[in-house]
C-alpha positions in Angstrom: -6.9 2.7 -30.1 -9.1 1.9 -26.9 -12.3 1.2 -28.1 -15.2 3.1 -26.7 -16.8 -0.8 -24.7 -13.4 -0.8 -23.2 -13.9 3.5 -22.0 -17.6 2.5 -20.7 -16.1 -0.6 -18.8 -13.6 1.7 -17.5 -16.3 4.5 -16.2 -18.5 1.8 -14.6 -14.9 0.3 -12.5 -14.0 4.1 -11.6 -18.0 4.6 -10.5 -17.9 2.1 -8.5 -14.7 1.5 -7.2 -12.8 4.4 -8.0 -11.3 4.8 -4.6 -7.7 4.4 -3.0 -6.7 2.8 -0.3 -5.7 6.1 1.7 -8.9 8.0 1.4 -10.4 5.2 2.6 -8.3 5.5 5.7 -8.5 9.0 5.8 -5.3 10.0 4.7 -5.0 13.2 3.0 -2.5 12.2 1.1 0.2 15.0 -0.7 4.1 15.5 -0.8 4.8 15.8 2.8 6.2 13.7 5.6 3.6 13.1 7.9 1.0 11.7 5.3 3.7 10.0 3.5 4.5 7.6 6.4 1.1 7.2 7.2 0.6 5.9 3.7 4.1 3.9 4.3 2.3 2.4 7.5 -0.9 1.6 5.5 0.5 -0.2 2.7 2.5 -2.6 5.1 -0.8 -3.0 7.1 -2.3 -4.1 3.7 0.1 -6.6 2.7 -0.5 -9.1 5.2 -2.5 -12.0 5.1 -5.8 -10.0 6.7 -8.8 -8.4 5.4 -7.8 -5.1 4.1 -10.8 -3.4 6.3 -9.1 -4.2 9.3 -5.8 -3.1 7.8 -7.2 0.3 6.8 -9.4 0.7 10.5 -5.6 -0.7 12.3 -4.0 2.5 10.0 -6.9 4.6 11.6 -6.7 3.9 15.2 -2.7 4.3 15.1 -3.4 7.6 14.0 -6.0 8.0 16.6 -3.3 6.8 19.1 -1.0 10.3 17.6 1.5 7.7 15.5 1.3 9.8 12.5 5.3 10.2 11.8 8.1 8.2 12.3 9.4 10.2 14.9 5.9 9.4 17.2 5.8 5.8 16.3 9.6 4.9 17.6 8.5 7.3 20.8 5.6 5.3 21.8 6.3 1.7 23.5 5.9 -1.5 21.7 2.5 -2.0 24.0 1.0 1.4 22.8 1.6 0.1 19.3 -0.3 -3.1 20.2 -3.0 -1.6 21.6 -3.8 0.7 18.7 -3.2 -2.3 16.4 -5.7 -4.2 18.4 -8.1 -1.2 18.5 -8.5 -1.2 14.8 -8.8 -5.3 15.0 -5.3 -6.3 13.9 -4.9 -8.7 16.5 -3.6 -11.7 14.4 -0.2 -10.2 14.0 0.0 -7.4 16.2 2.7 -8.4 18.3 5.0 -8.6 15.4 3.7 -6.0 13.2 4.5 -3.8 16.8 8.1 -4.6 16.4 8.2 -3.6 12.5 6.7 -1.0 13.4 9.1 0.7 15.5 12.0 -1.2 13.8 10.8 0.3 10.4 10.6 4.3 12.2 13.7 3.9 13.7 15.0 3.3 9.8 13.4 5.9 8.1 14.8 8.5 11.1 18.7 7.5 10.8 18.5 7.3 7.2 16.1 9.6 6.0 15.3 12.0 9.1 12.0 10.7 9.1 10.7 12.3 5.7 10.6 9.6 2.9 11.2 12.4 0.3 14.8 12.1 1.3 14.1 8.2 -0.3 12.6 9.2 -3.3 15.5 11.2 -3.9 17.8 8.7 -3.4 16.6 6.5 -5.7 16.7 9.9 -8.5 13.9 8.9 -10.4 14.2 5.3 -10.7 11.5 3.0 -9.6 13.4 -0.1 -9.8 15.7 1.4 -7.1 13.4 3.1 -5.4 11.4 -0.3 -4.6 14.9 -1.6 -3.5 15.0 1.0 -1.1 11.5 0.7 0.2 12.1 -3.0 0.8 14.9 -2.1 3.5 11.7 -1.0 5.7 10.9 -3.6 7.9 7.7 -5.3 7.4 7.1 -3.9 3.7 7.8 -7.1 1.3 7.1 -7.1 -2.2 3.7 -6.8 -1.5 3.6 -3.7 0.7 5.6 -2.2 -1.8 3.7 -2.7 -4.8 0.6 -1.2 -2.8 2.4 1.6 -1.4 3.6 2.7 -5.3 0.4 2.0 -6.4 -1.0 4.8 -3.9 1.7 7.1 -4.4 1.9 7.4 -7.8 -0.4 9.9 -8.3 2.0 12.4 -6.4 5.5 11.2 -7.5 4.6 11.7 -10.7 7.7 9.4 -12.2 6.4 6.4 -10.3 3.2 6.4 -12.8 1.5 4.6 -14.7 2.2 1.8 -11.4 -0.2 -1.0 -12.0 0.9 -4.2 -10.7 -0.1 -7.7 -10.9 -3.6 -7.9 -9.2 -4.1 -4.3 -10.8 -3.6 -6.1 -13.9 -5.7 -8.9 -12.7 -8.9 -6.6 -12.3 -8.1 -5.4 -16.0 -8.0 -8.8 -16.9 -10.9 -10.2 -15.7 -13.1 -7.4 -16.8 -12.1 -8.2 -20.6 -9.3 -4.9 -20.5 -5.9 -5.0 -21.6 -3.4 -6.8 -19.1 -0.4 -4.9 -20.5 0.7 -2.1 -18.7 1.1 0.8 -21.2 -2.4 -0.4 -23.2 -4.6 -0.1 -20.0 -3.1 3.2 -18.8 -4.3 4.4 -21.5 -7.4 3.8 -20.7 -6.8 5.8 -17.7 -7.3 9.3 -19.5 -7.0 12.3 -17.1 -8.0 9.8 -14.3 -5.7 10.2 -10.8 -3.2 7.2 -11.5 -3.7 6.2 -8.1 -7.5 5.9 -8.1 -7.4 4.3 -11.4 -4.7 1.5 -10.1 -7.0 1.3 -6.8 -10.2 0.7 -9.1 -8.7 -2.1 -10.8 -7.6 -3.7 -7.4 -11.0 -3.9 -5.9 -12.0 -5.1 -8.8 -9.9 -8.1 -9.0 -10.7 -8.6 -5.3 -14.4 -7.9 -5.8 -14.2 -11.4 -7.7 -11.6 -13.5 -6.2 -10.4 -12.3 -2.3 -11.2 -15.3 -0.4 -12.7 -14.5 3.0 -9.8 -12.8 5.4 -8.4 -11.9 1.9 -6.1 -9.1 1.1 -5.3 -6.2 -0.8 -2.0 -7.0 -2.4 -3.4 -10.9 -3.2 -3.7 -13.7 -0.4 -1.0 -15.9 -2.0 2.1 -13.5 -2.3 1.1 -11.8 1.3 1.1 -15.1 2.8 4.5 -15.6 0.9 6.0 -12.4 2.0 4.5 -13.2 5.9 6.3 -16.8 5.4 9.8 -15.0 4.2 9.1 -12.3 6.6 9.1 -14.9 9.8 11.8 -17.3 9.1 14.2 -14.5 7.8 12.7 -11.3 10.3 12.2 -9.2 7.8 10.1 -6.7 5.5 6.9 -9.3 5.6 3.7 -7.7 4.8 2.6 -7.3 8.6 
């Protein structure tokens, strides 16, 4: 049984840090398209090699800009997109990630009319297809992935408990279990999602080098490296 040190470390995490990624962009997130791509845009904003603030003010100011759906984003021109990305200060990629962008829209409309329900469907239930799916999107790698399941989890219920490596990290290196099933535990009637996101930014708290990332430096810049000499599905 989770001892009561390991509860009170818990409490203090979700005190402090007990906030996802999409609230902090201001996505009201639930089981409907719109905020569901949003999300979808966020979490490939994350995953690259930049400091998830910008990310999270880049998912802003494209929603600012009315690219809220997949629908809006493949309307707009590949210069609108670079000028919200460079509003929010994503200017170190922005030329590419405008590209994905649109790319990425124009995949969710033929395959999925726009509404990634449709993909959760088609993977039935199953997270391990249902990651292979979400990789098709271009500019979501591994990375992206893991940060978009990590926010959705808490409403696709089957996705939870989600806690990936640098979610494991944060357990880790605040003395909680590292294995998945022991620290969701831990979790109680905590939102899966803000529990994930707590661990997170508390792995990054300690170890996100300056211009560090949400889904971990080292695999973003991986993804990024895949991402540009294959052209696809790199975090941003």
């Amino acid at each position: 049984m989770p001892g009561t040190s390991d509860r009170e470390t818990v409490r203090k995490l979700l005190a402090t840090h007990g906030r996802t990624y999409a609230g902090q962009a201001g996505i009201h997130l639930r089981n409907t398209p719109q905020p569901l791509y949003q999300l979808l845009v966020l979490a490939g904003l994350l995953s690259a090699r930049i400091r998830s603030d910008i990310a999270v003010a880049s998912s802003r100011a494209l929603s600012e800009a009315g690219f809220r759906d997949a629908r809006r984003m493949a309307d707009a021109t590949w210069q609108e997109r670079v000028g919200a990305l460079g509003r929010g200060g994503y200017r170190r990629y922005d030329e590419r990630t405008a590209t994905q962008l649109g790319e990425g829209a124009e995949l969710l409309l033929d395959k999925y009319h726009g509404d990634l329900r449709r993909l959760r469907d088609a993977a039935d239930g199953d997270t391990g297809t249902l990651r292979s799916l979400l990789r098709e999107v271009p500019g979501l790698g591994p990375v992206g992935v893991d940060i978009f399941l990590r926010e959705v989890q808490g409403i696709w219920p089957e996705v939870a408990p989600y806690l990936d490596k640098k979610a494991l990290q944060g357990a880790r290196e605040r003395g909680l279990p590292d294995e998945p099933k022991a620290l969701a535990r831990l979790a109680d009637h905590t939102d899966p999602a803000v529990f994930a996101a707590a661990m997170v930014r508390a792995a990054l708290e300690r170890t996100a080098p300056k211009g560090g990332t949400d889904g971990g430096t080292k695999d973003a810049a991986k993804d990024a490296a895949k991402g540009s000499r294959a052209g696809t599905k790199a975090g941003g």
